[in-house]
C-alpha positions as CSV (number, residue, x, y, z in Angstrom):
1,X,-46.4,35.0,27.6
2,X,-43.6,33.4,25.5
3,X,-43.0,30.0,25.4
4,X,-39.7,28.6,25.6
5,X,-38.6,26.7,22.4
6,X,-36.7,24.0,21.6
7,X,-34.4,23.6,18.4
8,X,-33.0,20.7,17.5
9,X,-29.4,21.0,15.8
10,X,-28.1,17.9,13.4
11,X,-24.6,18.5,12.7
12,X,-22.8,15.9,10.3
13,X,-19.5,15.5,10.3
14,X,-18.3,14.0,6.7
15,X,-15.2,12.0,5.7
16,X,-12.2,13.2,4.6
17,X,-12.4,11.7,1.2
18,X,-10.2,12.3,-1.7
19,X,-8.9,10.7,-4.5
20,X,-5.9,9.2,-6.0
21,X,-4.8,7.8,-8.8
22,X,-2.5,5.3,-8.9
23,X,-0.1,4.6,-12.4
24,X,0.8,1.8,-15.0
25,X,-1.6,-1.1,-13.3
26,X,-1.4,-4.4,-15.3
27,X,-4.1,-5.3,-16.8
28,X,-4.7,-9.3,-16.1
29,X,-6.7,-11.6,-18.2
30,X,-9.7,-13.9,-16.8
31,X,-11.1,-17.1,-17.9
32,X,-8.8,-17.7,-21.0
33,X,-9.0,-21.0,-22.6
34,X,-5.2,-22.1,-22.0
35,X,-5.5,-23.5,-25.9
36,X,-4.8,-19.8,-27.2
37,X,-1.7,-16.9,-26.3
38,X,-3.1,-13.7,-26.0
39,X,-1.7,-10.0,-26.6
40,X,-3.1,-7.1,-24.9
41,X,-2.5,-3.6,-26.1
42,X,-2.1,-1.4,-23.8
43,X,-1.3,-3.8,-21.0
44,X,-1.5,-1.2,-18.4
45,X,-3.9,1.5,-16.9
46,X,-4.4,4.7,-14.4
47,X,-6.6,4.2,-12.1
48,X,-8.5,6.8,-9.8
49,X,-10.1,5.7,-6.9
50,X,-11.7,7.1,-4.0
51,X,-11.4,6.9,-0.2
52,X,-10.8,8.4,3.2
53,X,-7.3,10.0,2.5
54,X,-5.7,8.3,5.7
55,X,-6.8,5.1,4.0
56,X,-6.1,6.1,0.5
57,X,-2.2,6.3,2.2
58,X,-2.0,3.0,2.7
59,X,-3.9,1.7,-0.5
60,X,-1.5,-0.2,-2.6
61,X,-1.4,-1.0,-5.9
62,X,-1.7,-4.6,-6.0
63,X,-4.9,-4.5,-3.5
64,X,-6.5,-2.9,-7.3
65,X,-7.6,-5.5,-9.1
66,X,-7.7,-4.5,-13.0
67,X,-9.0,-7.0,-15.9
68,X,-10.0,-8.0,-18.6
69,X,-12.7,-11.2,-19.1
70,X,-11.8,-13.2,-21.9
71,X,-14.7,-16.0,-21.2
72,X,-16.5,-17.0,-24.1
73,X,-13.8,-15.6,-26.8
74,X,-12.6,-17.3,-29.1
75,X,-9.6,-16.6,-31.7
76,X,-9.1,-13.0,-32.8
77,X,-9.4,-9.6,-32.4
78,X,-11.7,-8.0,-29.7
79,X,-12.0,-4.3,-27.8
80,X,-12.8,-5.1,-24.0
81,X,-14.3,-2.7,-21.7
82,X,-11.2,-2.6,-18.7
83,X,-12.8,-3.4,-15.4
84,X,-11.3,-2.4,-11.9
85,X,-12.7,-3.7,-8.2
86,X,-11.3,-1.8,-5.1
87,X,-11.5,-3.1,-1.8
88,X,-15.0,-2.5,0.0
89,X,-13.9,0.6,1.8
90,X,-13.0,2.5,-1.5
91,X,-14.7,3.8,-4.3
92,X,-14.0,3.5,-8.1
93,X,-13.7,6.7,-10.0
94,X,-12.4,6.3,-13.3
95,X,-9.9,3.7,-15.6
96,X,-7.8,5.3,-18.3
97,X,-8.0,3.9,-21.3
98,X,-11.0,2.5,-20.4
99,X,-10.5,-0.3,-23.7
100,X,-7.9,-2.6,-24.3
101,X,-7.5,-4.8,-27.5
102,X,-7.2,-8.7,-27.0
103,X,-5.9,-10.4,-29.7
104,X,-5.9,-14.5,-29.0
105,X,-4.3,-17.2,-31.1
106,X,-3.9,-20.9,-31.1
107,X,-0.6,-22.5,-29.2
């Protein structure tokens, strides 16, 4: 005699994720000292990012926030590591260049 069995099927359904990149984002400067002007070079950046592609549709560029932190720096030259934050729902990818130079000087 056979005994009936009993299998158990999972089946996961995944996201549509993709990616996109988005163009030319400025590159903004945090916690400058307003005693100095600054000069970045470049002053822009590609970003690719990461997302559900029905959310990635409605993304927008200004909801990427790209940087620079300038706390602690004092006059001169200085290669900073570009940093990017996407909203929760998204994932990061990649920042091209990745370095910017920030060159501050006195008022």
């Amino acid at each position: 005699m056979v005994e009936p069995r009993t299998v158990l099927v999972k089946v996961l359904i995944g996201e549509d994720r993709t990616e996109k990149t988005f163009h030319g984002l400025p590159i903004r400067l945090r916690n400058v000292s307003i005693v100095y002007k600054f000069q970045l070079t470049p002053t822009t950046v590609d970003v690719v990012v990461e997302g559900r592609k029905d959310e990635l549709e409605k993304l927008r560029p200004e909801d990427i926030e790209v940087f620079v932190d300038a706390r602690n720096l004092g006059e001169g030259s200085t290669d900073l590591r570009v940093q990017v934050e996407v909203p929760d729902r998204f994932t990061f990818v990649k920042v091209t260049p990745d370095i910017t130079n920030l060159v501050l000087r006195p008022r």
